[in-house]
C-alpha positions in Angstrom: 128.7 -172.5 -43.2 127.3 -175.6 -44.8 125.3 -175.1 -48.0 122.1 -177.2 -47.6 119.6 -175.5 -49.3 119.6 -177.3 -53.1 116.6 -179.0 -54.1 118.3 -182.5 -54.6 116.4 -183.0 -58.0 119.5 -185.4 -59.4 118.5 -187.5 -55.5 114.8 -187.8 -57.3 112.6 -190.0 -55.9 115.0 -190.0 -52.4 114.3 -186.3 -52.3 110.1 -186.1 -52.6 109.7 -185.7 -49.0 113.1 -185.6 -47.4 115.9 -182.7 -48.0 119.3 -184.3 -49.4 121.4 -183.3 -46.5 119.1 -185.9 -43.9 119.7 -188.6 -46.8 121.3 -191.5 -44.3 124.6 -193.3 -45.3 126.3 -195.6 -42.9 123.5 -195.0 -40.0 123.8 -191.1 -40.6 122.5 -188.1 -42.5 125.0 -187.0 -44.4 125.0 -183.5 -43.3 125.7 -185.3 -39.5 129.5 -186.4 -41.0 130.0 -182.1 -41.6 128.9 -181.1 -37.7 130.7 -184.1 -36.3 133.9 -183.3 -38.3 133.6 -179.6 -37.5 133.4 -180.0 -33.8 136.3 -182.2 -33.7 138.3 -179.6 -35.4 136.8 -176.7 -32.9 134.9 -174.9 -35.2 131.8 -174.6 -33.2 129.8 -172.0 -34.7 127.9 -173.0 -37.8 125.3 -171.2 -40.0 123.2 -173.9 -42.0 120.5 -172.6 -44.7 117.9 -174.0 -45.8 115.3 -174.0 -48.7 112.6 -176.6 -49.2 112.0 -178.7 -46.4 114.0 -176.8 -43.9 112.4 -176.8 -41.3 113.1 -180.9 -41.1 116.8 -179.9 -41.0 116.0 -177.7 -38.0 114.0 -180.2 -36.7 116.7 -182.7 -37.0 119.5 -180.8 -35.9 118.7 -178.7 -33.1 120.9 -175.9 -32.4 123.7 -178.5 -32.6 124.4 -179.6 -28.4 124.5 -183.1 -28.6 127.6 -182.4 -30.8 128.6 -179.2 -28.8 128.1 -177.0 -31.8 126.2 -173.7 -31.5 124.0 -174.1 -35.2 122.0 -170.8 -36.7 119.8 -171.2 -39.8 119.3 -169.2 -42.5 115.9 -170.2 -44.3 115.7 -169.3 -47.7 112.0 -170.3 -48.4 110.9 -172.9 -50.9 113.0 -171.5 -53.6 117.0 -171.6 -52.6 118.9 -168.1 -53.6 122.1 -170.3 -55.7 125.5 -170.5 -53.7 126.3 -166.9 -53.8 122.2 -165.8 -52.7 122.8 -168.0 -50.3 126.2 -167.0 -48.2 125.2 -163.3 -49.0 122.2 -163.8 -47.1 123.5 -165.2 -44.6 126.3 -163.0 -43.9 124.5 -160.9 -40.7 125.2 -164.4 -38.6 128.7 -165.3 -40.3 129.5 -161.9 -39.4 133.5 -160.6 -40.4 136.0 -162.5 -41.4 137.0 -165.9 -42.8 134.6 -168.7 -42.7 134.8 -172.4 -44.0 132.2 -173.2 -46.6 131.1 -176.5 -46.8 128.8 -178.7 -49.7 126.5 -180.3 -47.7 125.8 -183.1 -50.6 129.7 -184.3 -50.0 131.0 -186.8 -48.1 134.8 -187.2 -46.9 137.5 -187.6 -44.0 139.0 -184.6 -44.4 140.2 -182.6 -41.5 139.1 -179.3 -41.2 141.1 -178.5 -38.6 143.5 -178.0 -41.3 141.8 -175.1 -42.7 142.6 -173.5 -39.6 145.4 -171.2 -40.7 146.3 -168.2 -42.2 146.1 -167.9 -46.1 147.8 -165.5 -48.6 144.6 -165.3 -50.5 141.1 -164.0 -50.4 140.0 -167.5 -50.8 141.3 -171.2 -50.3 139.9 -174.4 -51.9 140.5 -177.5 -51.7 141.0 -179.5 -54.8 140.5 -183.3 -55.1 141.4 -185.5 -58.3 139.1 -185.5 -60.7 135.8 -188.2 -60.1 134.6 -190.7 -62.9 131.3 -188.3 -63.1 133.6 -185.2 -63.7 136.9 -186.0 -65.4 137.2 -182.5 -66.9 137.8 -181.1 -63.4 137.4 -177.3 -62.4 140.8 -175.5 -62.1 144.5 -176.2 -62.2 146.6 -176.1 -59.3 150.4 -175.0 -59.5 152.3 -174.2 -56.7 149.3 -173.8 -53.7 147.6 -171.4 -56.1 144.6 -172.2 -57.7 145.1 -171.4 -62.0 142.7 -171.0 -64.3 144.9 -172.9 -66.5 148.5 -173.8 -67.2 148.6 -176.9 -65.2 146.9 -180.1 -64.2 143.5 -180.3 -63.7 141.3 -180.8 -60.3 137.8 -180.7 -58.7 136.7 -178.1 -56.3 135.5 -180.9 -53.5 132.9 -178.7 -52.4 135.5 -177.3 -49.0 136.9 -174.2 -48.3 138.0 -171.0 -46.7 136.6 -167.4 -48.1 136.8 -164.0 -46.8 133.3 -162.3 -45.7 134.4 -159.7 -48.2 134.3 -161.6 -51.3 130.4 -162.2 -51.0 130.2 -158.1 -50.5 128.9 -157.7 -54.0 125.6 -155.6 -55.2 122.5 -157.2 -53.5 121.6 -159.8 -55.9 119.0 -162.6 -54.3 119.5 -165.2 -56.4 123.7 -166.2 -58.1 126.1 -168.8 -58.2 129.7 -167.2 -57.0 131.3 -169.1 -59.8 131.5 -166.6 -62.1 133.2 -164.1 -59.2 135.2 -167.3 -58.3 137.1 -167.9 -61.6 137.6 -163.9 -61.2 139.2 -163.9 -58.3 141.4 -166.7 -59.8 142.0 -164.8 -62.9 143.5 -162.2 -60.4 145.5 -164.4 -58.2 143.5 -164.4 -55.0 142.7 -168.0 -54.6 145.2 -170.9 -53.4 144.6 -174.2 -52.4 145.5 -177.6 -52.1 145.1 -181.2 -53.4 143.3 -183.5 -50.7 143.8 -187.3 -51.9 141.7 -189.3 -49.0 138.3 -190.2 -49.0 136.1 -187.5 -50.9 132.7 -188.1 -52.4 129.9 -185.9 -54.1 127.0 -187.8 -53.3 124.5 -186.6 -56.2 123.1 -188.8 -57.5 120.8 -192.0 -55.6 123.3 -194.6 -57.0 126.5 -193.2 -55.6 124.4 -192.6 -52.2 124.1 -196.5 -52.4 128.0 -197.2 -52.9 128.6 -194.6 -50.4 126.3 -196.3 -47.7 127.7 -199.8 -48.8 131.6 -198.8 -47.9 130.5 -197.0 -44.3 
């Protein structure tokens, strides 16, 4: 699944009229890297949503053939339901099961075909060092498990592997998972690794501009 349903308000004016993910960098929308990456890995069935200005993304994208990719949408309406809202709702086309989950506003060469694999875990992230924007970082990482501290600090990159079940919480239409994220790290269901190639959150207009400038 690839979240691209926020309303891009840090990608003001870029965002007016156009959703964040169709935001071009090196000849492409961004959210073009994701699907290209994905099918070269073999993961072939993706679930998009969408918010504001999804039906452009649909538009855009198709149902995914001219990169061999079966794409389903799950359209949120003008107001987006929050990371958790969002993979809850659409859990009737990701159906059982482990699924990757993807930032659509991040750009890197990470292979996903890595993250095809079994995990100890209910959930796997993968970290990244820690960006000039957000040198605080999320979470620690000791030994491919994923602290809440204890250790050094990383960023969550925005890529990773979670169990259907952990989005099987009380209907709630509108949450971030974070909170149940730094639960299920409190508990010791999370690992994950450090990535240290190319890895970009592209949220803001100027990083979009260094971003297009190196591609």
């Amino acid at each position: 699944m690839i979240l691209a349903a926020g309303k891009g308000e840090r990608m003001l004016p870029l965002t007016r009229s156009m959703p964040k993910p169709l935001l071009q960098a090196g000849g492409k929308a961004l959210i073009e890297y994701h699907i290209e990456s994905l099918s070269r890995a073999g993961i072939t069935e993706i679930v998009i949503n969408t918010a504001k200005f999804g039906n452009k993304i649909e538009a855009y994208l198709g149902r995914g053939d001219q990169w061999r990719v079966d794409i389903q949408y799950s359209h949120e309406g003008d107001e987006p339901q929050g990371t958790g809202g969002g993979v809850q709702k659409a859990l009737p086309l990701i159906g059982k099961g482990p699924f990757v989950l993807i930032n659509g506003d991040v750009w890197t060469d990470y292979n996903f075909k890595a993250l095809i694999r079994d995990y100890n875990s209910l959930i796997h992230l993968v970290m990244v060092k820690n960006p000039p924007q957000h040198l605080q970082g999320d979470f620690c990482l000791r030994h491919n498990r994923v602290r809440l501290t204890g250790g050094d600090r990383y960023t969550y990159s925005g890529i990773g592997v979670f169990s259907s079940e952990f989005f099987a919480l009380p209907d709630n239409s509108m949450f971030s998972f974070v909170p149940e994220l730094r639960s299920a790290i409190s508990r010791d269901q999370v690992s994950g690794e450090l990535y240290s190639g190319q890895w970009d959150d592209i949220g803001t207009p100027e990083r979009l501009d260094k971003l297009n400038a190196r591609l």
